[in-house]
C-alpha positions as CSV (number, residue, x, y, z in Angstrom):
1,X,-24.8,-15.2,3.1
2,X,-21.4,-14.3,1.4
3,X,-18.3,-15.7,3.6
4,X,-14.0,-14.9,2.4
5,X,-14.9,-17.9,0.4
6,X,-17.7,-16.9,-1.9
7,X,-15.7,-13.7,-4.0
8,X,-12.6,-14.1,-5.4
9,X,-9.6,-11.7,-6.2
10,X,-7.5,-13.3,-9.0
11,X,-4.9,-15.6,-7.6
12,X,-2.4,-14.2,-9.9
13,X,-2.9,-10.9,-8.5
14,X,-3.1,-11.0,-5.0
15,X,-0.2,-13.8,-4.3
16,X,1.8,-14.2,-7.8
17,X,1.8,-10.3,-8.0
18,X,3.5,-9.2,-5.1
19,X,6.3,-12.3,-5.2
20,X,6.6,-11.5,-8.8
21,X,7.2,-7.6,-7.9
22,X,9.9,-8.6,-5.0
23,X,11.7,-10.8,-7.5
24,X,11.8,-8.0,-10.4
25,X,12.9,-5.4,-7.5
26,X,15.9,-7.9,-6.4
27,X,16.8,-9.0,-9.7
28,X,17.5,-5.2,-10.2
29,X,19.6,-5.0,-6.9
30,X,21.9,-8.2,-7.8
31,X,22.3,-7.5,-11.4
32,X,21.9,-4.3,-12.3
33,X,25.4,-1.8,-12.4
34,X,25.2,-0.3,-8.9
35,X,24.7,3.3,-10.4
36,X,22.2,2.2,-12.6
37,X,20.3,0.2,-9.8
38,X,20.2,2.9,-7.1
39,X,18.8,5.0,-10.1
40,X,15.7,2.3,-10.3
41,X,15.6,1.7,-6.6
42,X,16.5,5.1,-5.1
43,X,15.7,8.0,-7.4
44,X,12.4,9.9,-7.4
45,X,10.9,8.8,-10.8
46,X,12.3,5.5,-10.9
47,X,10.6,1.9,-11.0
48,X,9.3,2.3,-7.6
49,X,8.9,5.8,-6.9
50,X,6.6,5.8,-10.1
51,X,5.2,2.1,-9.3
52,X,3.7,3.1,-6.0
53,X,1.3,5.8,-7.6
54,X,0.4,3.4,-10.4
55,X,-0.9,1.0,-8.4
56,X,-3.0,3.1,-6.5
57,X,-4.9,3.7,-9.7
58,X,-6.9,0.5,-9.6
59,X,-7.0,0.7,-6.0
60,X,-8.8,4.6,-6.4
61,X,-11.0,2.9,-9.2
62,X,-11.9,-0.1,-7.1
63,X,-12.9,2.2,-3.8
64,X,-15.1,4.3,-6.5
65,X,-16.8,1.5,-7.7
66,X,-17.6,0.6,-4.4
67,X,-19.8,4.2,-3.9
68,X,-23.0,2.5,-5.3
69,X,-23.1,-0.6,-3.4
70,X,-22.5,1.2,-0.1
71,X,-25.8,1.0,0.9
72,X,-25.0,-3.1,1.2
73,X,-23.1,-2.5,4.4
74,X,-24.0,-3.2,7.3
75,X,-23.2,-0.2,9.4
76,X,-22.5,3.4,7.8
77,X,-19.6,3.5,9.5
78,X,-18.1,1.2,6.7
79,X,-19.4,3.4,4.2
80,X,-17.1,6.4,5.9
81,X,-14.3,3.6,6.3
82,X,-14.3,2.5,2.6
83,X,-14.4,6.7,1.6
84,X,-11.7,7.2,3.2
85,X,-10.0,4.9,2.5
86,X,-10.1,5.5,-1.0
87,X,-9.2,9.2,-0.2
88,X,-6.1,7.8,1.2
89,X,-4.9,5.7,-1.9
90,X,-5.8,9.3,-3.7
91,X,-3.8,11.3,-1.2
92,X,-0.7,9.0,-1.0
93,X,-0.7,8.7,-4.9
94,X,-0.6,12.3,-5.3
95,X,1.8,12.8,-2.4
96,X,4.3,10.5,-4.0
97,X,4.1,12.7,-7.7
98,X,4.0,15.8,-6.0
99,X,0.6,16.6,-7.4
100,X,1.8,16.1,-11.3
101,X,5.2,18.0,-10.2
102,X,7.3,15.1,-11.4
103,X,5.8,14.2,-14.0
104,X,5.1,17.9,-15.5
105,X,8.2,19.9,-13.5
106,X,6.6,22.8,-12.8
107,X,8.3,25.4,-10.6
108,X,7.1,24.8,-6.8
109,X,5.2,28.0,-5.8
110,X,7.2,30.6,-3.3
111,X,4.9,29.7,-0.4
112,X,5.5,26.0,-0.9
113,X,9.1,26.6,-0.8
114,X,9.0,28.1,2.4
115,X,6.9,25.7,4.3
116,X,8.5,22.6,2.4
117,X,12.1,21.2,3.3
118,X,12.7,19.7,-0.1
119,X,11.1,22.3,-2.0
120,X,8.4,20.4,-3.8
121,X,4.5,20.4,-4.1
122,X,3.1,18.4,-1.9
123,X,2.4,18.2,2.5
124,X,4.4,15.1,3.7
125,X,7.8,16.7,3.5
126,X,6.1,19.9,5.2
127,X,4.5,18.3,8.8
128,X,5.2,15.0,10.6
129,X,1.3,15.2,10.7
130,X,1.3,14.7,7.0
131,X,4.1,12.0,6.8
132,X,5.3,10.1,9.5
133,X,2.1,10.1,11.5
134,X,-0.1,8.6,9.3
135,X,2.9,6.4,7.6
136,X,3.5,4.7,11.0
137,X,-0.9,4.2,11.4
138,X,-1.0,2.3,7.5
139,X,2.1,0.2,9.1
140,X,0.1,-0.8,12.2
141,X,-3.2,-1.6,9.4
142,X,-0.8,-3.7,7.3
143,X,0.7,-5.9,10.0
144,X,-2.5,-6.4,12.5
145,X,-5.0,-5.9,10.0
146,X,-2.9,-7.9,6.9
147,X,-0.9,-10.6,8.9
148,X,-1.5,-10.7,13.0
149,X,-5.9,-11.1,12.3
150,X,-5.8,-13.2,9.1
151,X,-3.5,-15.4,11.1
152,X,-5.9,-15.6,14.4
153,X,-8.7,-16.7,12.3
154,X,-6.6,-19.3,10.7
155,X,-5.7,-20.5,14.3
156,X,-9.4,-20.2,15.6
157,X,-10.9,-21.9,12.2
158,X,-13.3,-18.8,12.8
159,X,-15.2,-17.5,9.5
160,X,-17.3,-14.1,9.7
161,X,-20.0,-14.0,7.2
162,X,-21.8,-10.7,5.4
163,X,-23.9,-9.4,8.5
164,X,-21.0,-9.2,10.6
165,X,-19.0,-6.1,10.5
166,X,-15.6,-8.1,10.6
167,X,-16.4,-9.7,7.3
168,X,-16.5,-5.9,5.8
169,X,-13.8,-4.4,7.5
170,X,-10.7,-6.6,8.3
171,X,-8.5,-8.0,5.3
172,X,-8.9,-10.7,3.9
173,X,-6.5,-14.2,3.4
174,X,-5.5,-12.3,-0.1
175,X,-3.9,-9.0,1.1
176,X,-1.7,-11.7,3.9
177,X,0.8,-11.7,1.0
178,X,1.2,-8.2,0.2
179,X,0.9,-7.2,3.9
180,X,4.0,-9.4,4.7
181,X,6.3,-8.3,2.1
182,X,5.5,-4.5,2.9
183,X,6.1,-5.5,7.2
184,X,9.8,-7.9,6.4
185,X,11.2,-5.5,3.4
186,X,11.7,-2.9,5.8
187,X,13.6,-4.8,8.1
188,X,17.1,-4.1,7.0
189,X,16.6,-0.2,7.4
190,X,15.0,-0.8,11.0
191,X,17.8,-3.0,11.9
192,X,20.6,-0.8,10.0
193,X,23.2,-1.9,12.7
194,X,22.6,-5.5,12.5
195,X,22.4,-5.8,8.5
196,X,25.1,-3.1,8.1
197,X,27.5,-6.0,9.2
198,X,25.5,-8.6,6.8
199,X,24.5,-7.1,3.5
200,X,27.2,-5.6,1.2
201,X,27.8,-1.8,0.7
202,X,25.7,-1.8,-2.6
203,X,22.4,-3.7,-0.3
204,X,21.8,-0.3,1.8
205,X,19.2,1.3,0.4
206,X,16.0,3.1,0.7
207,X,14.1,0.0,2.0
208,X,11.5,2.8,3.0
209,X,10.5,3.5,-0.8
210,X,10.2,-0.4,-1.5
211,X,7.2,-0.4,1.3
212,X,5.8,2.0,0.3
213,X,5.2,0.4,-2.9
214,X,4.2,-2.3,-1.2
215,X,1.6,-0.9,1.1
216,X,-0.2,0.4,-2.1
217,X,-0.3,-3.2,-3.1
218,X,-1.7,-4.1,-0.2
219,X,-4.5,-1.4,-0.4
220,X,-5.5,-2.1,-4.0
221,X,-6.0,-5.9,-3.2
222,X,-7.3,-4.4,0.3
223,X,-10.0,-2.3,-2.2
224,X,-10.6,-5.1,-5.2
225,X,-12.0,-7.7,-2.7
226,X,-14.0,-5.2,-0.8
227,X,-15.8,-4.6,-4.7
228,X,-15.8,-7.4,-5.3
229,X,-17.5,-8.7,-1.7
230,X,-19.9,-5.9,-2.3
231,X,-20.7,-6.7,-6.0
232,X,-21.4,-10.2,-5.1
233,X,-23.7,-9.4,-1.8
234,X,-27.5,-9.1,-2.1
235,X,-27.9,-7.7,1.1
């Protein structure tokens, strides 16, 4: 039987990756020209408005992969669960390029204009249902699911192995990284009154856009050990 120990997501991926990514993102903040940081940080097209669809790439790839080892589940309710949520890294990576929009500019259709409040191709900026909604459901996933259940394992010294469906379903030890820089980065936007009075004027950004990034870094490791967990089972 296959336990959290027997696969293996690159180290350097799943815990260098993410630290690396949070150092590159506040190297930009203290030393870039405020101007020409907010452009990275802040600006549709910049390093993380364009790094959070990229990143669902092998995340998409790795949920695809996992299609023809389905069958080594062992409920097909997983097999819905890991469907969709592959459809989600594909829906929340074209969300965040407006379907191609900002990548190709095209002109946003008359209908989308109309229904949209900033204009654009795509549903999250047309329905709470398509933005908030679901936004506030992955940041429930990330902390219980990424930080509160890897930690009550940890405290319980409890393994699951392969025919349990907890093995299959709840994240792993290697998303725990990713999950806790996507649940603390927000903090200073939650708390805007408290860190108004502590960061400096330049510090108050979209801490929003950084988690996102963040949550699809969480997914793709979420994805690769889930391949990975079903490439190495012989069930």
């Amino acid at each position: 039987m296959l336990t959290a120990t027997t696969y293996r997501v690159p180290r350097w991926v799943w815990l260098w990756g993410p630290f690396a990514l949070l150092l590159l993102i506040i190297a930009i903040i203290i030393f870039c020209p405020d101007a020409q940081m907010r452009l990275l940080i802040n600006k549709e097209g910049g390093l993380v408005e364009l790094g959070t669809p990229l990143l669902y790439v092998p995340a998409v790839i790795a949920g695809l992969f996992c299609i023809k080892h389905l069958k080594k589940l062992p409920a097909k309710w997983l097999m819905v669960w890991v469907m969709l949520v592959t459809l989600a890294g594909i829906y929340i990576a074209g969300e965040e390029v407006s379907w191609g929009q900002q990548i190709f500019y095209w002109q946003t259709p008359e209908y989308m204009q109309e229904i949209n409040d900033q204009g654009e191709t795509n549903l999250h900026n047309t329905s709470s249902w398509f933005d908030q909604k679901p936004r506030i459901l992955l940041e429930l996933w990330t902390l219980i699911g990424g930080i509160l259940f890897p930690l009550y394992l940890k405290i319980r010294k409890t393994r699951y192995f392969d025919d349990n469906w907890r093995y299959w379903f709840w994240p792993g030890a290697v998303c725990v990284p990713s999950a806790f820089i996507a649940i603390v980065v927000k903090l200073p936007e939650r708390y805007r009154d408290f860190f108004r009075g502590v960061l400096p004027y330049h510090l108050h950004i979209r801490y929003s856009e950084i988690q996102e990034l963040f949550f699809a870094y969480f997914i793709m490791v979420y994805l690769l050990a889930m391949y990975q967990k079903l490439a190495a089972s012989n069930r």
